[in-house]
C-alpha positions as CSV (number, residue, x, y, z in Angstrom):
1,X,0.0,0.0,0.0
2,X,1.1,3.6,-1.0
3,X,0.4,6.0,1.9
4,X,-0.8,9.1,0.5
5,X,0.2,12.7,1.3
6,X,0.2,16.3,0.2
7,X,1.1,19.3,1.1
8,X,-2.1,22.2,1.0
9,X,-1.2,24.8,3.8
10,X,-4.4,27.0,2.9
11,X,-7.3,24.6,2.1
12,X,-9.6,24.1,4.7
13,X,-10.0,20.4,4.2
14,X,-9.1,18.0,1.8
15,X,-10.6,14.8,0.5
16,X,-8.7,12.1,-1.9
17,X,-10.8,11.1,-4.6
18,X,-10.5,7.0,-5.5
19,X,-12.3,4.2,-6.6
20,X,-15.8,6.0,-6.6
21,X,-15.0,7.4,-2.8
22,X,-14.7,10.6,-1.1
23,X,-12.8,10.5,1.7
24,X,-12.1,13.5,4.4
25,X,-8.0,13.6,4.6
26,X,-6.3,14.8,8.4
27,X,-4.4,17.8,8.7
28,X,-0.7,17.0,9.4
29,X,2.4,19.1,10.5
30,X,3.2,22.2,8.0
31,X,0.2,22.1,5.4
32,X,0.4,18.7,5.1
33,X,-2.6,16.6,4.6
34,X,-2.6,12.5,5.1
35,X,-4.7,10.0,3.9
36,X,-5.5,6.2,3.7
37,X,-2.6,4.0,1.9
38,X,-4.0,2.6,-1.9
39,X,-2.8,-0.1,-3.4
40,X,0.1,-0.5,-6.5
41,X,-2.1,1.0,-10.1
42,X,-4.7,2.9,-8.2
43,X,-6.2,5.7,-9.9
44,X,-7.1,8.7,-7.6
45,X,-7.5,13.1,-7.4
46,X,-8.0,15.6,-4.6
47,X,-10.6,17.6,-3.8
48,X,-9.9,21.0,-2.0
49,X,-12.5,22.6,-0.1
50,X,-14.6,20.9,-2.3
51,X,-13.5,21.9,-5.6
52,X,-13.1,19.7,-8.3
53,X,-10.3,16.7,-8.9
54,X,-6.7,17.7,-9.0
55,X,-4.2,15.2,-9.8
56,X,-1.5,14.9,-7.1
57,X,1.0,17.3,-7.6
58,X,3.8,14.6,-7.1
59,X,2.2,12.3,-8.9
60,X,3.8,9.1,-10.3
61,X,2.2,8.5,-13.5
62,X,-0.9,10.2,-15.2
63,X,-2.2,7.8,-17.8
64,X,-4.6,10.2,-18.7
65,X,-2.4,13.0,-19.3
66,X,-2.4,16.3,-17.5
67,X,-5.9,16.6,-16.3
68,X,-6.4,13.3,-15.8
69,X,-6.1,11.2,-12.4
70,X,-3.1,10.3,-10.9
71,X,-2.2,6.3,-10.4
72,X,0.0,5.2,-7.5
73,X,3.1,3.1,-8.7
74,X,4.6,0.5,-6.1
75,X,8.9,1.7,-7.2
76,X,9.8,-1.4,-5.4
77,X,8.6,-4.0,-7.8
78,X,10.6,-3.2,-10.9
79,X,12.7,-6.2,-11.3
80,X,16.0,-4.7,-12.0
81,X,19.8,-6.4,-13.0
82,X,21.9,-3.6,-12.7
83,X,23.1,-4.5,-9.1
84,X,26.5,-4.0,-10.0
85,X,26.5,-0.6,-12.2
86,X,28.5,1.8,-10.2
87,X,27.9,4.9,-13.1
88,X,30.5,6.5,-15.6
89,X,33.1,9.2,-15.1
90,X,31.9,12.5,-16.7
91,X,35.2,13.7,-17.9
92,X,35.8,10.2,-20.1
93,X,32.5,10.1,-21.5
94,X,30.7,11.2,-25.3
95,X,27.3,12.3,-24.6
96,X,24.3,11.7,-26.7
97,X,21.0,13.5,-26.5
98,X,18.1,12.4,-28.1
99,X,14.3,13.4,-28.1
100,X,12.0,10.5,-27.4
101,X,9.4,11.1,-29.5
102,X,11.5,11.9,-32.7
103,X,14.3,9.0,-32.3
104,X,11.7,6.5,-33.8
105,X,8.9,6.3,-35.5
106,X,7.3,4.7,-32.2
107,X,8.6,7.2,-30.2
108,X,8.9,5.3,-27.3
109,X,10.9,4.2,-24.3
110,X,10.8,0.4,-25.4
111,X,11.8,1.6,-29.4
112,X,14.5,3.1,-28.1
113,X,16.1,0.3,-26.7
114,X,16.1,-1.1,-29.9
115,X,18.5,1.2,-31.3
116,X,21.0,1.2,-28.1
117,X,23.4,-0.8,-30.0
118,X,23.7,1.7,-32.3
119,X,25.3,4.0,-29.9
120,X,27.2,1.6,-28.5
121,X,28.7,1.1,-32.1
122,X,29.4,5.2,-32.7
123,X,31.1,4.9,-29.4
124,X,28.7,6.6,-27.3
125,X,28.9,6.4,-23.0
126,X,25.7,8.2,-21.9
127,X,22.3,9.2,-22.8
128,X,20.7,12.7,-22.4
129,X,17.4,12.2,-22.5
130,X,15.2,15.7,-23.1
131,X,12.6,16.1,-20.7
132,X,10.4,13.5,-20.4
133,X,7.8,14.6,-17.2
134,X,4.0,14.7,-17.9
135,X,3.4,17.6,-20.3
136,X,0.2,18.6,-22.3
137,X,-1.4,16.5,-25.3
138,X,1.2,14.0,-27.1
139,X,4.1,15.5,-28.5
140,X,6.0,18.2,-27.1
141,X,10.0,18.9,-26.4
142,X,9.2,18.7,-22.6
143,X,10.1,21.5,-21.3
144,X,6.5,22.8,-20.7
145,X,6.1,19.9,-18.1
146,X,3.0,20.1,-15.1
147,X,3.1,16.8,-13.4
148,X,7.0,16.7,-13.1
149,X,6.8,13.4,-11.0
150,X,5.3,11.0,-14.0
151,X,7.2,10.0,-16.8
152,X,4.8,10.8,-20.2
153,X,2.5,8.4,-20.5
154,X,2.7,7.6,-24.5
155,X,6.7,7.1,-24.1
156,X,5.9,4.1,-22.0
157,X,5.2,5.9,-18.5
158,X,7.0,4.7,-15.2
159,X,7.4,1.3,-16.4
160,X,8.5,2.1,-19.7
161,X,11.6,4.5,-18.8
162,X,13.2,1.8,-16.2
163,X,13.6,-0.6,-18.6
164,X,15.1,1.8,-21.0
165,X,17.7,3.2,-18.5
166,X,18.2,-0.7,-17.2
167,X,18.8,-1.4,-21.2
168,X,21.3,1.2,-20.9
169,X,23.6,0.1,-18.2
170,X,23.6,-3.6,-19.5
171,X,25.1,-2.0,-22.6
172,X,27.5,0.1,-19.8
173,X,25.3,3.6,-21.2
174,X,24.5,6.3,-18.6
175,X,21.6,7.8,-18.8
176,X,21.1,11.7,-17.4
177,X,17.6,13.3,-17.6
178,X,17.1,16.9,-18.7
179,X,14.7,18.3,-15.7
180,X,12.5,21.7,-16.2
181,X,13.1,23.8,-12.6
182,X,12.9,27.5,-13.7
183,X,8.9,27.2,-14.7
184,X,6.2,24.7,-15.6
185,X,4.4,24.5,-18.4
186,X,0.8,26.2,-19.1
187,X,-1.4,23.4,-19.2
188,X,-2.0,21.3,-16.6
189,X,-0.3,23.3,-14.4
190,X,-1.7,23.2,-11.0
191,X,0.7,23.7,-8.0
192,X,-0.4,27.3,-7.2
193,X,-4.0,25.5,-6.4
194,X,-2.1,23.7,-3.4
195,X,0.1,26.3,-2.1
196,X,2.6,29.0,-2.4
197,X,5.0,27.7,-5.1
198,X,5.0,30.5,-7.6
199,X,6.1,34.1,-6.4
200,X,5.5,37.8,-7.9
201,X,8.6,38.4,-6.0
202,X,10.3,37.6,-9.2
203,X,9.3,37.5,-12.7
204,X,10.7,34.8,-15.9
205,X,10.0,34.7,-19.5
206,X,6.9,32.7,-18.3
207,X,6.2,34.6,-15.6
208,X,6.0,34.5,-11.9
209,X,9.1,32.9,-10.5
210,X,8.5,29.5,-8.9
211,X,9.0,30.5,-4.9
212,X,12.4,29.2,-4.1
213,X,13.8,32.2,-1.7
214,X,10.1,33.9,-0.3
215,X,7.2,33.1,2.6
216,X,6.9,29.1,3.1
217,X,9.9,28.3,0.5
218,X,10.9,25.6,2.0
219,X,8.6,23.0,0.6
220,X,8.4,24.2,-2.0
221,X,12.6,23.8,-2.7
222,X,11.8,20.7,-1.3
223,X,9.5,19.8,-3.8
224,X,12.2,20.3,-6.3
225,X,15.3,18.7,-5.0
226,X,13.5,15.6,-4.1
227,X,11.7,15.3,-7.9
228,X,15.3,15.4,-8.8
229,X,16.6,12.6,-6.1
230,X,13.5,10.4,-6.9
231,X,14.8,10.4,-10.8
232,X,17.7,9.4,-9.7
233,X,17.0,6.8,-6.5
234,X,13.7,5.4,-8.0
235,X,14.7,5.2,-12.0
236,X,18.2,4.3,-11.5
237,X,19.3,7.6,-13.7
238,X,22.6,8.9,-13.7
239,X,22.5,12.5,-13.4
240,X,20.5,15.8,-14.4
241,X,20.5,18.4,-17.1
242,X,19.3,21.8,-15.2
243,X,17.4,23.4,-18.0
244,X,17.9,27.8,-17.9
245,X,19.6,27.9,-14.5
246,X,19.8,31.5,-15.2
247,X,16.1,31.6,-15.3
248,X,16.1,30.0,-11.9
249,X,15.5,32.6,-9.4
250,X,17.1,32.6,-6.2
251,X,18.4,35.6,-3.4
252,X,18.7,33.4,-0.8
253,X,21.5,31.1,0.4
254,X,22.3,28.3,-0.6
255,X,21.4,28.6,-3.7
256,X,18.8,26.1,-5.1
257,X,21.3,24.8,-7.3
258,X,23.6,24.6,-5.2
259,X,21.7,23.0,-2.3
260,X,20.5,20.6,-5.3
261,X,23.7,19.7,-6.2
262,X,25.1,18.9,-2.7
263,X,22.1,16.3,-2.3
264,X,22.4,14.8,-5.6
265,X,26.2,13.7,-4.6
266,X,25.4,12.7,-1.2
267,X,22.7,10.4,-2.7
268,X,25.6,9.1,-4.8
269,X,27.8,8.4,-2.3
270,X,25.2,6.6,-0.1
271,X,24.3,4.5,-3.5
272,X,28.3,3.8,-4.1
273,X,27.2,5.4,-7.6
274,X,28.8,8.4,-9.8
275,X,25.9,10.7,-10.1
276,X,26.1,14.0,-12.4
277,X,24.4,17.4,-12.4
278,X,24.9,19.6,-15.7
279,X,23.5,22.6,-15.7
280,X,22.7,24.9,-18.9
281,X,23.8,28.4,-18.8
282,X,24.5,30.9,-22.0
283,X,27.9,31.6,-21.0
284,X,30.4,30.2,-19.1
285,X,29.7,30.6,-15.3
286,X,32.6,30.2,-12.5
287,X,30.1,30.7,-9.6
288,X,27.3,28.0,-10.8
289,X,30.6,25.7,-10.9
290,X,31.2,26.9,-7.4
291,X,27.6,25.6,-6.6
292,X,29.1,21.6,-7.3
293,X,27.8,21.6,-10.9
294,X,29.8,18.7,-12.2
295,X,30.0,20.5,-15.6
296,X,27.9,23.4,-17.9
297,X,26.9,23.4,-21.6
298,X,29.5,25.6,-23.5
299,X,27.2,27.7,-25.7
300,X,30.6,29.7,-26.1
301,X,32.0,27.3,-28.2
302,X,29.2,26.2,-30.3
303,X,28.2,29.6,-31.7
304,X,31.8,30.5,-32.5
305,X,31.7,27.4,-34.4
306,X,28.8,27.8,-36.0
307,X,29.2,31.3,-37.3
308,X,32.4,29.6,-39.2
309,X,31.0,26.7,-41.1
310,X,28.1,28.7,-41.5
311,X,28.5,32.5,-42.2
312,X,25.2,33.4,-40.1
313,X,25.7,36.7,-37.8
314,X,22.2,37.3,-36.8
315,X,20.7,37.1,-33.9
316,X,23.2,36.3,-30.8
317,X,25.7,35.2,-33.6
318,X,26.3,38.5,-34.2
319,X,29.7,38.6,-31.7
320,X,31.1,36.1,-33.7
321,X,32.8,35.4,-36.7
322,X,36.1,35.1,-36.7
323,X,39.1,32.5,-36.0
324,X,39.9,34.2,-33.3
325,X,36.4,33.8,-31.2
326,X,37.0,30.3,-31.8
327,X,40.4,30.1,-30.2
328,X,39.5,32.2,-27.7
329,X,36.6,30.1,-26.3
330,X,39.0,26.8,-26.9
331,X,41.2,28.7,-24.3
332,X,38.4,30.2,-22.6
333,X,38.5,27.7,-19.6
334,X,42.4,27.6,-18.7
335,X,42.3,31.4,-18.4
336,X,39.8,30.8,-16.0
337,X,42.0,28.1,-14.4
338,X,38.8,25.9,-14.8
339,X,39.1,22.0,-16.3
340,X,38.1,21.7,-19.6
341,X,36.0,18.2,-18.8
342,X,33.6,20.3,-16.6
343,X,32.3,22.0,-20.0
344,X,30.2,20.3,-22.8
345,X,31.1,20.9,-26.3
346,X,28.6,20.5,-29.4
347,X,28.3,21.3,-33.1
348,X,24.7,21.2,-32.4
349,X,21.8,19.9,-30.1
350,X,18.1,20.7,-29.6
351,X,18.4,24.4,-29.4
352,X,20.3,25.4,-31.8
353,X,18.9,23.0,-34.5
354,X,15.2,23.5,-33.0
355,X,15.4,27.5,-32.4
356,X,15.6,27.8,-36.0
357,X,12.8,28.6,-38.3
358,X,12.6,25.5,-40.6
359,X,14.4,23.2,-37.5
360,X,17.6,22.9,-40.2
361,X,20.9,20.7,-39.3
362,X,24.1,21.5,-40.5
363,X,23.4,18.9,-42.9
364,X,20.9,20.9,-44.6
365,X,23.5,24.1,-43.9
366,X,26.8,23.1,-44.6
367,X,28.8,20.7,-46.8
368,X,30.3,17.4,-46.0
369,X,33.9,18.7,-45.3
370,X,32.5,21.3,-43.4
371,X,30.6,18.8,-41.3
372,X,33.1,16.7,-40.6
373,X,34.8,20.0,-39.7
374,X,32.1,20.0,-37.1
375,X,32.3,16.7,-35.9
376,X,36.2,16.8,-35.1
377,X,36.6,19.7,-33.1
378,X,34.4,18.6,-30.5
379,X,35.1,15.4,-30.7
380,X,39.1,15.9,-30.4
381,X,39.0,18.8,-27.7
382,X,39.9,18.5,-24.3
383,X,35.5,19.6,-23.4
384,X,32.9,16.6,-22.8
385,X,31.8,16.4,-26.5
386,X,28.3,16.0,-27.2
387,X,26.3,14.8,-30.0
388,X,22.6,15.0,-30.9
389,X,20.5,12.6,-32.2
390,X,21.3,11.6,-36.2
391,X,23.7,14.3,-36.3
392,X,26.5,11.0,-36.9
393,X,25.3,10.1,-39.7
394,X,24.2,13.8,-41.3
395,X,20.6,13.3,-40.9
396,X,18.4,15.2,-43.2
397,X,15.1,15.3,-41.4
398,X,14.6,18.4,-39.6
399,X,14.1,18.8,-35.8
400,X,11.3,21.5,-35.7
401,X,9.6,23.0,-32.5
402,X,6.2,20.8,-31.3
403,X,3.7,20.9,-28.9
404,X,0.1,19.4,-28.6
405,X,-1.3,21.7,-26.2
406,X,-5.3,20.8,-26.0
407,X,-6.3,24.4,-24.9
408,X,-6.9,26.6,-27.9
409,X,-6.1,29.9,-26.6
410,X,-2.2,28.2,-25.3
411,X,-2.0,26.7,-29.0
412,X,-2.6,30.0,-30.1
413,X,-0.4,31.6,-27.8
414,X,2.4,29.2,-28.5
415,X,1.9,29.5,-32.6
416,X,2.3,33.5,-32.3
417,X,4.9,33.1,-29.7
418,X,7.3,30.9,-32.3
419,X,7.2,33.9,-35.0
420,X,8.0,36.3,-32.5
421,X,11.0,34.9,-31.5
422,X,12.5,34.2,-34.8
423,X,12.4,37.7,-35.6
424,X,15.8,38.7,-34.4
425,X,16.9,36.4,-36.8
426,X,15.2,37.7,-39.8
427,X,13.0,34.7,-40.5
428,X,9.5,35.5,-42.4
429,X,6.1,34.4,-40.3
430,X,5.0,32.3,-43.6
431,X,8.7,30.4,-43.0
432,X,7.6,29.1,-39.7
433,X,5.9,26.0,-39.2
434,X,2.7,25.2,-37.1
435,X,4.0,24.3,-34.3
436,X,0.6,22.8,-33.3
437,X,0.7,21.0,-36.5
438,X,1.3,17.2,-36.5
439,X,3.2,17.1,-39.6
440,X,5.6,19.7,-37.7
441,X,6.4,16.7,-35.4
442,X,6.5,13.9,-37.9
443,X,9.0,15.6,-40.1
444,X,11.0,15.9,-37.0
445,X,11.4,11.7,-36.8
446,X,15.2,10.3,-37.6
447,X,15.0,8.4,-40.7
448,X,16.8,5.0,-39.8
449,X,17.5,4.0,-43.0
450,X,19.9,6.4,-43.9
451,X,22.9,5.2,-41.9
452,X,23.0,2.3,-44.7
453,X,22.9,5.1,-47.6
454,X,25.6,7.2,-48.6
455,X,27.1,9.9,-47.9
456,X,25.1,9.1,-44.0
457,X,27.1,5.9,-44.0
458,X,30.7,7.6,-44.6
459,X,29.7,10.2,-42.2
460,X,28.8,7.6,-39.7
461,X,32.0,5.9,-39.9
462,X,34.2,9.1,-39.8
463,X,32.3,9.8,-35.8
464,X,32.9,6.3,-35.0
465,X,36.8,6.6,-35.6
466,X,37.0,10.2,-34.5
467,X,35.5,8.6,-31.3
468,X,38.1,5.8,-31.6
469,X,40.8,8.5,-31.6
470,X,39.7,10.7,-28.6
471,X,39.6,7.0,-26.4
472,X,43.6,6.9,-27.0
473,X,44.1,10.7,-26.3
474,X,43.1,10.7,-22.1
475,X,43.9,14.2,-20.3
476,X,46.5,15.1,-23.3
477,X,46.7,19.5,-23.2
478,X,45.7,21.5,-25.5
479,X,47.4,24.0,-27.8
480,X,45.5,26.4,-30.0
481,X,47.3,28.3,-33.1
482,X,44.8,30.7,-35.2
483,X,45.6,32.5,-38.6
484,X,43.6,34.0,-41.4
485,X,40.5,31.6,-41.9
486,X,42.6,28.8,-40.1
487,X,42.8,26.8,-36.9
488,X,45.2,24.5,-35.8
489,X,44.1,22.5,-32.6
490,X,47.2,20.1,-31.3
491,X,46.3,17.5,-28.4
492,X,49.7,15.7,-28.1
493,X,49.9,13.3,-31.1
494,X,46.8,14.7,-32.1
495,X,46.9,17.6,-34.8
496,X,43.3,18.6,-36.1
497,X,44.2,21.3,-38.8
498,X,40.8,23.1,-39.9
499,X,40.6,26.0,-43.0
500,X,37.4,27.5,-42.6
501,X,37.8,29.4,-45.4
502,X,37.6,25.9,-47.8
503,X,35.6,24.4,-45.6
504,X,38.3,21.3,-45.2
505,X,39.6,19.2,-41.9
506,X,42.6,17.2,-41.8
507,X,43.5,15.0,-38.5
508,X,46.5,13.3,-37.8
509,X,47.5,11.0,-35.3
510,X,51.2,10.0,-34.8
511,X,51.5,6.3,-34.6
512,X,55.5,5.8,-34.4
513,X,58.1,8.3,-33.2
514,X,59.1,10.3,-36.6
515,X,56.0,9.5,-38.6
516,X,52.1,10.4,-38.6
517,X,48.7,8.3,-39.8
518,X,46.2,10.8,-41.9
519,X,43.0,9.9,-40.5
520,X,41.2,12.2,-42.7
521,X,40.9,15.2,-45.3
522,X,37.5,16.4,-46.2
């Protein structure tokens, strides 16, 4: 039996709502509210003050999505055989993230699995998995969450998601989850019915600021930090992406983030496991490391990058475009005396790719020498490189922006909202897809049958040894020599020669004392 409980410091009473019963709940310490234990796969609501059903705002699954009922899950009874899994090291791993949804055409926990040995093959150590809590309708990035307790119910749910990450680590793959903190999402979102979780103290793009720092805080950063430890404890995960820590709004001390971060490594060290926090911030951020963030994504880098193969200033490209930005966010860390593994590097991922009008990829940008360009600089730096999903093999399906929210006036909202934002970068409204639309999700799906074609397949094979390469390399320094339209990046043997200016990348590797292997011009 799952005892139930929930925290309501104004209602007046409250009553849980299950299996056709109505049944008064007792007051309990702080706001707190108790009632009868249910039984593994029951559904039931709340009812405060006698209003109508709420689903329980740490909910474990909602089958019925966002306004549906809540359904107890007994954790316990998952029959897992990763008894021995004791985690990866950061700092030696290539990450991989990946949208559920799109990775398949099933878009689900269980078809995921079936493509694990594919990562295994490129080379890949752990998963990122974009956010995957409860959000609105059926598609969706995630990151507009409301019940951020309940894996989404058409990936699989509860059960669906622990066989995925118990997939994982008997293939030796981590598996971090990218969790929503600095809002929720629009629909379905009903915390501030329980209590004071949301503040005018502050404001966000989204609005109020969830209540980390004012009146009666405490739960509600408890709320928080233990959604993150249950992700961790009770789904075997392996560490968390913070989404927009800069979003996350906090004057007291410690810092949510930080507080977060201490609890997540205690929790390792009671589990004798290697547990990560990551934590996404626009530019590179010496205090959030102070918090214990075991490493940052390195915008830095990838829009230096990106301006290069690409020739795009507009927008918050427009800093960049020269060799020099380049080298000078490869150096960026050792002049902050910071370690290189505690940054993520990436020629793409969701944002970047996503954020754009027509969701394009390098591939549909750039030529193949100037994606393997792309691919070797992360890959061969001394940063935690990162790839996203079918970017090894060149994919040429887009990744567009989706949701499926149900209420017309937030479908609405979000539609106009999309053409907004890619003003700054000079895209026309007519350019911009329907997010709403189904097809603007379909067209997002990986096509798997263009690893076997070419030019995916020599693509493909050039990640895989370029992965090969960086497992021989270890904690080899870095050197960085710019000139006109050229970059010379020298790790040791290692000598990645990039001309920006042809769009060409040559790699060496020396094998013998005196002579050199060519790995590859393109």
């Amino acid at each position: 039996m799952t005892g139930v409980r929930v925290w309501a410091p104004a209602a007046r009473h409250v009553e849980l709502d299950s299996g056709g019963r109505r049944q008064a709940m007792s007051p309990a310490e702080d706001g707190w509210w108790a009632g009868p234990g249910l039984p593994p796969g029951q559904d039931y609501a709340f009812r405060l003050d006698g209003g109508g059903p709420l689903p329980d705002p740490r909910s474990p699954s909602q089958p019925s999505g966002v306004h549906g009922p809540s359904r107890t899950v007994e954790h316990g009874s998952f029959p897992w055989t990763d008894a021995g899994w004791r985690g990866r090291e950061l700092p030696e791993a290539v990450v991989y993230e990946l949208h559920v949804g799109a990775f398949t055409p099933e878009g689900t926990f269980e078809a995921v699995i079936q493509k694990l040995d594919h990562l295994v093959e490129v080379g890949v150590d752990a998963l990122e998995l974009m956010p995957v809590a409860e959000f609105s309708g059926d598609r969706g990035w995630g990151y507009d969450g409301a019940d951020l307790w309940a894996p989404h119910h058409v990936y699989g749910g509860p059960e669906g998601l622990k066989r995925l990450v118990d997939a994982c680590h008997a293939r030796g793959l981590a598996v971090i989850l990218d969790v929503v903190y600095n809002h929720l999402g629009p629909e379905g979102n009903y915390l501030g019915r329980f209590g004071p979780y949301f503040t005018g103290r502050h404001h966000t793009p989204w609005g109020k600021a969830i209540n980390f720092d004012g009146p009666r805080s405490r739960p509600v950063r408890d709320f928080f930090i233990e959604n993150g430890l249950m992700w961790l404890r009770d789904y075997h995960l392996d560490g968390l992406r913070l989404d927009a820590v800069h979003a996350i709004v906090d004057d007291s001390r410690p810092h949510i983030v930080e507080e977060l971060a201490s609890r997540v490594h205690d929790l390792g060290r009671r589990l004798e496991r290697r547990l990560w926090v990551i934590a996404e911030e626009p530019s590179i951020n010496p205090t959030l490391l102070g918090y214990g963030i075991d490493a940052q994504w390195n915008d830095t880098f990838h829009h230096a990058l990106h301006v290069l193969l690409t020739g795009e200033r507009s927008g918050y490209y427009a800093p960049y475009g020269t060799v020099a930005d380049l080298a000078a966010a490869l150096r960026e860390p050792r002049s902050l005396g910071l370690p290189y593994t505690r940054f993520l590097a990436y020629s793409q991922d969701h944002d970047q790719v996503g954020n754009r009008a027509g969701g394009d990829r390098l591939s549909q940008l750039v030529d193949g020498g100037r994606l393997r360009l792309a691919a070797a600089l992360p890959l061969l730096s001394p940063f935690v490189p990162m790839v996203f999903m079918g970017e090894e093999w060149g994919a040429s399906t887009p990744f567009l922006f989706f949701s499926d929210h149900r209420d017309p006036a937030v479908g609405r909202a979000t539609t106009r909202g999309r053409v907004h934002e890619f003003q700054a970068f000079g895209w026309r409204a007519e350019d911009v897809p329907d997010p709403q639309a189904r097809s603007s999700f379909e067209r997002s799906k990986l096509d798997w049958s263009e690893p076997a074609q070419e030019p995916h397949g020599a693509l493909l094979g050039w990640y895989r040894e370029l992965i090969r390469l960086r497992r021989t390399m270890g904690g080899v320094p870095l050197e960085v020599e710019e000139a006109e339209g050229r970059l010379l990046m020298t790790r040791g043997p290692v000598r990645v020669s990039c001309d920006f200016a042809k769009g060409r990348v040559q790699v060496e590797a020396a094998s013998v004392p005196g002579s050199a292997r060519r790995i590859h011009t393109g």
